[in-house]
Every structure is written in C-alpha cells, then in structure tokens.
C-alpha positions as CSV (number, residue, x, y, z in Angstrom):
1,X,20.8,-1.3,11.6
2,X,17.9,-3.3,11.5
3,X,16.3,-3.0,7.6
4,X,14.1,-5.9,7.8
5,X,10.7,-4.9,7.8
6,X,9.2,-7.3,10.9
7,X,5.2,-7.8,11.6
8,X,1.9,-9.2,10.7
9,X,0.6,-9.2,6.9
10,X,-2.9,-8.7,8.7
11,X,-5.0,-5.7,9.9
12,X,-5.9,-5.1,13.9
13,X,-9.3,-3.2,12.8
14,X,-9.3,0.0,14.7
15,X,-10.9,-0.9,18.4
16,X,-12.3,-4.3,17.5
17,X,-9.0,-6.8,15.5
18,X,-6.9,-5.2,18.2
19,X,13.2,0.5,-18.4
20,X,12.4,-1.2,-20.3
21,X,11.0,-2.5,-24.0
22,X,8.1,0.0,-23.3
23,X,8.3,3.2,-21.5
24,X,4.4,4.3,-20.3
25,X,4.1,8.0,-19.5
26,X,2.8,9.3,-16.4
27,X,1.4,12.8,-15.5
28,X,5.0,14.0,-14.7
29,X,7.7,11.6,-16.5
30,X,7.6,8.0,-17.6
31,X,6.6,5.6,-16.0
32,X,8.8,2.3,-14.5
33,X,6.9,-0.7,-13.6
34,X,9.3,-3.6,-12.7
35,X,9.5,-6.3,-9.6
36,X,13.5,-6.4,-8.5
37,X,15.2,-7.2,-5.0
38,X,15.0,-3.9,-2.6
39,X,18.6,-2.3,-1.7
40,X,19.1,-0.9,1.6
41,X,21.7,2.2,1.8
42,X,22.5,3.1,5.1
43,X,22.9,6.9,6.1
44,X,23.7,9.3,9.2
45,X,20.5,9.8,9.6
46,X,18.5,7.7,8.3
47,X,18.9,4.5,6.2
48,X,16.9,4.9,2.2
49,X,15.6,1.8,-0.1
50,X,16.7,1.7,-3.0
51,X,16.1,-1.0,-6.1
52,X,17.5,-1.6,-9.5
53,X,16.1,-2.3,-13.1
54,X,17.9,-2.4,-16.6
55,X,21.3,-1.1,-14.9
56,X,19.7,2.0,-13.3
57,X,19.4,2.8,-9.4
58,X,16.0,4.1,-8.5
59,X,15.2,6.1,-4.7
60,X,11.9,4.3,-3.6
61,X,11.4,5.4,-0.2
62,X,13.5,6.3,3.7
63,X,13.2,3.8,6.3
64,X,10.1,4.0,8.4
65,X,7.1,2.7,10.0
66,X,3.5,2.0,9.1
67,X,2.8,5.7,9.7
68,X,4.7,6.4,6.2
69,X,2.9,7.6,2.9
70,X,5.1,4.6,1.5
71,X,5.8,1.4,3.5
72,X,9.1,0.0,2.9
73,X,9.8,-3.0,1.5
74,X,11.4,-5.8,3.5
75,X,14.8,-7.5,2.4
76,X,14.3,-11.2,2.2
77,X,11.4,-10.6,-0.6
78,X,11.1,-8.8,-3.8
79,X,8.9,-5.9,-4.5
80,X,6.8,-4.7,-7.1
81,X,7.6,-0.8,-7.8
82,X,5.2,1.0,-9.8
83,X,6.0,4.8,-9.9
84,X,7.2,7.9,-12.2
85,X,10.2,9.3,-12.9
86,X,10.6,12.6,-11.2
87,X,12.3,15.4,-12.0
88,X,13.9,15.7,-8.5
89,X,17.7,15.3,-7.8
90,X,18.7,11.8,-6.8
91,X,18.6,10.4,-3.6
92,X,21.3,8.0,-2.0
93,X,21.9,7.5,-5.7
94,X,19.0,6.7,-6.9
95,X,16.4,8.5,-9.8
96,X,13.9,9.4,-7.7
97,X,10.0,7.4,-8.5
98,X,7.3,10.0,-7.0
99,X,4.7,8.9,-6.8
100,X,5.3,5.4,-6.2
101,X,4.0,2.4,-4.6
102,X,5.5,-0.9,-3.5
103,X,4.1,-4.3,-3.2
104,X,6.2,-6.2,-1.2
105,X,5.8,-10.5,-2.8
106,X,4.6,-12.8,-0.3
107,X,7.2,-15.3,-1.4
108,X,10.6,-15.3,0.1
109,X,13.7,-14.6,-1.8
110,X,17.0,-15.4,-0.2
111,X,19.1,-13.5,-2.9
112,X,17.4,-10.1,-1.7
113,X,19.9,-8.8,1.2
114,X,22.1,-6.5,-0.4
115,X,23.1,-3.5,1.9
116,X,25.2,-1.3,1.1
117,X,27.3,0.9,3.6
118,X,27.0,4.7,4.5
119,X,28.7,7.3,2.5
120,X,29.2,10.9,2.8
121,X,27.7,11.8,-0.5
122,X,24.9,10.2,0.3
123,X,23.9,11.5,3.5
124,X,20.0,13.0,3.4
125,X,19.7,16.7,3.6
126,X,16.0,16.2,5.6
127,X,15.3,14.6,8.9
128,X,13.9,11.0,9.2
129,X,9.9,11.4,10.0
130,X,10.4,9.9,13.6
131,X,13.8,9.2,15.7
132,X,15.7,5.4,15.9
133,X,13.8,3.1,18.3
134,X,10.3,1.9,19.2
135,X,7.3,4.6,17.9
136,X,6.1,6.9,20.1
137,X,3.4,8.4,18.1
138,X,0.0,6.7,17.2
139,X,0.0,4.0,14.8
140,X,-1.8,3.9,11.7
141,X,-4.6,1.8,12.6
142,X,-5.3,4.6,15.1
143,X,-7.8,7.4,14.1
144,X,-6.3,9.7,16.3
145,X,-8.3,12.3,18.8
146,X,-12.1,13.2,17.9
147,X,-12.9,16.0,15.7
148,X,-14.2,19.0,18.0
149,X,-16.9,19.3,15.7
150,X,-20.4,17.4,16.2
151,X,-21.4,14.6,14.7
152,X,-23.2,15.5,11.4
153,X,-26.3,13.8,11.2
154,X,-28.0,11.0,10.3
155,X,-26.9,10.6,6.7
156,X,-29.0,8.9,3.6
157,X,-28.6,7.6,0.4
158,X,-25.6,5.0,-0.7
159,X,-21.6,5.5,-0.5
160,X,-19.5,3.5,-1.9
161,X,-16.1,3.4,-0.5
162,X,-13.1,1.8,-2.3
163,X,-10.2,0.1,-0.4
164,X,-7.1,-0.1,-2.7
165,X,-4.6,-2.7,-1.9
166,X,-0.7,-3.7,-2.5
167,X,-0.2,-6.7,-5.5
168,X,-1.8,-10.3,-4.1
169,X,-2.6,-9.0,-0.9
170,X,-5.6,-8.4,1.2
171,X,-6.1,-6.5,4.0
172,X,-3.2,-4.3,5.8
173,X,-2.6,-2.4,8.4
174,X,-3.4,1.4,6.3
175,X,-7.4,0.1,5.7
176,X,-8.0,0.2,9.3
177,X,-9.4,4.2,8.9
178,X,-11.4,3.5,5.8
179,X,-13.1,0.1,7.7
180,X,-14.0,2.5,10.9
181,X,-15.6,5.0,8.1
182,X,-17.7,2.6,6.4
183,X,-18.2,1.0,10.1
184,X,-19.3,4.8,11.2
185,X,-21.3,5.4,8.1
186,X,-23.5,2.0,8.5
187,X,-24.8,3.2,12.1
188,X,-25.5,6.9,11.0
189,X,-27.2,6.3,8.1
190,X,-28.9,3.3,9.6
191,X,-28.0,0.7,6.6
192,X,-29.5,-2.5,5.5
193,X,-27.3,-3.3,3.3
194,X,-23.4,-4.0,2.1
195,X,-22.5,-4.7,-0.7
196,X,-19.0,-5.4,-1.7
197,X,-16.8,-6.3,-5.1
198,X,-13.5,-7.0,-4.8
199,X,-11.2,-7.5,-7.5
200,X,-8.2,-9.5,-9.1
201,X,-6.0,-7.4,-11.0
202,X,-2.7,-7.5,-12.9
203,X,0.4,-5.2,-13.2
204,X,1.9,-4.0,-17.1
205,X,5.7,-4.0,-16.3
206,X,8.1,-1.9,-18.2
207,X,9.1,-4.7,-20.2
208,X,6.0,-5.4,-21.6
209,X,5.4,-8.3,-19.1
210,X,1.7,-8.4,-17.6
211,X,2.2,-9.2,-13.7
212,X,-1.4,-11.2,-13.1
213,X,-2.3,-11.8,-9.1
214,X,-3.4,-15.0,-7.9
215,X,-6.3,-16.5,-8.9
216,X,-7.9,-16.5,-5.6
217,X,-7.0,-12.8,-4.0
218,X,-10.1,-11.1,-5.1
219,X,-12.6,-13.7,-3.1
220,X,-10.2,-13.3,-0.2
221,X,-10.3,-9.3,-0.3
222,X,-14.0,-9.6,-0.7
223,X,-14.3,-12.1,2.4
224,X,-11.9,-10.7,4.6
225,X,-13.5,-6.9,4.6
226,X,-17.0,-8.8,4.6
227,X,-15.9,-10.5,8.0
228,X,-14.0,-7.4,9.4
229,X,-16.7,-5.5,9.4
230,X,-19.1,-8.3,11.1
231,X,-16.4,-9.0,13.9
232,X,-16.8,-5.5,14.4
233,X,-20.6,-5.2,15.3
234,X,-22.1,-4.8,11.6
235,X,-24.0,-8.2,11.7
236,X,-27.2,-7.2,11.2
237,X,-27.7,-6.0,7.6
238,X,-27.3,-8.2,4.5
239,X,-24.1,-8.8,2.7
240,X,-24.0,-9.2,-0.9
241,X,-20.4,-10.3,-1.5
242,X,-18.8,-10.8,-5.2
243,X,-15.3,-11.0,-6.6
244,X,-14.2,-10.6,-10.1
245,X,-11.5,-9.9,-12.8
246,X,-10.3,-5.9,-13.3
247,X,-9.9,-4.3,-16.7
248,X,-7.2,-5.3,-18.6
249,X,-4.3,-2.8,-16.7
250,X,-2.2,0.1,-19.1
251,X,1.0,0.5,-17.3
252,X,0.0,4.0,-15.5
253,X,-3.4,3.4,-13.2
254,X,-2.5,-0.7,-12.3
255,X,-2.1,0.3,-8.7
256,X,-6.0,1.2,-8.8
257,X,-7.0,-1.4,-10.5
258,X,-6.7,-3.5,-7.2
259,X,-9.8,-2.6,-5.1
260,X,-13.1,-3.4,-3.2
261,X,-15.8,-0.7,-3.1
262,X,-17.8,-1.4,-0.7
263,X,-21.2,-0.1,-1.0
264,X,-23.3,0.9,2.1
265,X,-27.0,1.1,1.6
C-alpha cells in the first residue's frame, strides 16, 4: 500500500494550466480543531486516515483521489483537522469528524509515518469510491460533459464568487470548476471588470491556540487567481486586486474565513 499522497500543490485550470482546554460547539456536536500527524490504517478494502489529539482516535477520511469530498492528508506532513464530532459509530477506530476538512502543512515532518496494520474489526462495511490503481474516471479539474440544456443568456449585473482554500495555501486542484464559472460568466455577461480580495486567515484550535497563516498567503491567493484567469484568455478587462486580514476566527466557521471573492462586473 501506497498512503503517500504524491502530486503538484498547484492547479491545471480546466482547458488552459493543463479536546481540548475549550470545546466550541458545532451544528451537530463539538467541535475539534487541532493540527496532529495523520495515521494510516490499512483495510481489505480500503485503507482509512486516521489522526490523534489529547489521547483520542479520530476517523478523518478513506483513502482516495482528488475526486473525494475530503482529500487525504499525506504522511510525511501534519495536518490541520477542523471538523465536528458526529454521532456516527466509529470507523477503523476512530470518532468519527463530519463534516470536516484537512489542511495538509506545507512543511515536512519526518515523525509523521505511522501505519498501522489491517485488522478484522476494522474492516469497512462500504465500498472504496473507486477500485486500487490508476483513476479511470474524470479528474476533478474536469467539468465533465455539457449540460443538454442551452446556454442561458447573456447575463447582467455583478457576481461575486468566493473560492475557499485549505490553511496557507493558494490555489488547488478542486478551484479549477469555480475558475471556468467565473471564466464563463466574464464572456456572457460581457465584463469590464474583476475585482478580487483575498484573504489571510487564522484557525482557533481546541486548546485555545490561534493557528495564524503566513503573512504573505493572502497577496498570493489574490495574485495567483488574478493571473489564472488572464493565462486563460480574460486579459481584457481591469483588475482590481487586494489582499487583507479576515475577522478574528471563533473555532466553528475558520475554514470560511479563508477566501477570495472574486467579483465580476
């Protein structure tokens, strides 16, 4: 079995870029905020990440590929989990966070290659989303076949779309359908203008510990989806491109906190 997560850390834009001290409640349970090394439990079926905090095993995800809901993390590097408690029974012995989402941290970290090895009581009950080997199916940066509906028509007004990303990251592989919509939305509506604010955020852990993001990532996310979108065509409108600090985070939104909305006018 091969856990580690291999690949680029940058987008191929669709046709063009080829618990704590303090326990924060969430909708459905409280909340758990913490960075720790992933775990890798392998299975019959399919292998399941797994990662630890304050003595406790938490279920963060099954392996899989960019297609996934929720990317795995990659052993070799620490994550960031930010999710709620469920009230679903455990997986490969771990609580179960849903939802959750993972920010895998640039740096490397030699201590994180623990796997563990199959056992019976830990086999999964459901099928992995694809079988072992290369993908077959699209990729995520693919938008799949076109709607058999028309086109709708020319469209007015502004739209402001907002691109979320993973802690001290920019652009992925998952923003490739939102760039193509914003891409799309320019031509029909015949634009002028793009304006786009990207932001810096931090992450309130469940010990009270505010995670802050480098100080450069927001004028990187701000740059990078300004140049996508002129590599891909969009060069003839005026860019109005700003970066800045998010609110102050509160342990249950954080995850949203780290954006660009991209306004087309």
């Amino acid at each position: 079995m091969n856990a580690r997560h291999v690949g680029r850390r940058t987008l191929l834009f669709t046709g063009w870029l080829v618990s704590g001290a303090v326990v924060y409640a969430g909708a459905d349970g409280p909340r758990r905020n913490f960075v720790s090394c992933p775990i890798v439990r392998d299975t019959a079926s399919v292998p399941c990440w797994l990662a630890e905090y304050e003595g406790e095993l938490y279920y963060l995800t099954i392996q899989s590929d960019v297609t996934s809901p929720v990317t795995p993390p990659w052993l070799g590097h620490r994550v960031l989990v930010e999710g709620t408690v469920s009230g679903e029974p455990r997986i490969c012995g771990g609580i179960v966070l849903k939802p959750v989402h993972l920010s895998v941290m640039p740096e490397p970290d030699a201590s994180c290659n623990v796997l563990l090895p199959a056992e019976e009581r830990y086999n999964l009950t459901f099928e992995p989303p694809r079988p072992p080997g290369p993908s077959k199916g699209r990729l995520a940066f693919d938008p799949g076949p076109p709607a058999a509906a028309a086109r709708p028509a020319p469209e007015a007004g502004p739209r402001t779309f907002a691109l979320q990303f993973d802690f001290d990251n920019a652009i992925v592989f998952r923003h490739a359908q939102q760039l193509q919509q914003i891409h799309e939305f320019a031509l029909r509506s015949k634009a002028t203008r793009i304006e786009i604010t990207a932001y810096r955020a931090a992450s309130l852990l469940s010990n009270d510990t505010l995670f802050t993001e480098r100080e450069d990532v927001g004028r990187r996310r701000a740059e990078q989806v300004a140049s996508l979108l002129k590599d891909a065509g969009l060069t003839n409108l005026t860019y109005d491109v700003q970066w800045r600090d998010a609110a102050r985070p509160d342990g249950v939104n954080d995850a949203a906190l780290r954006r660009a909305d991209v306004t087309v006018r």
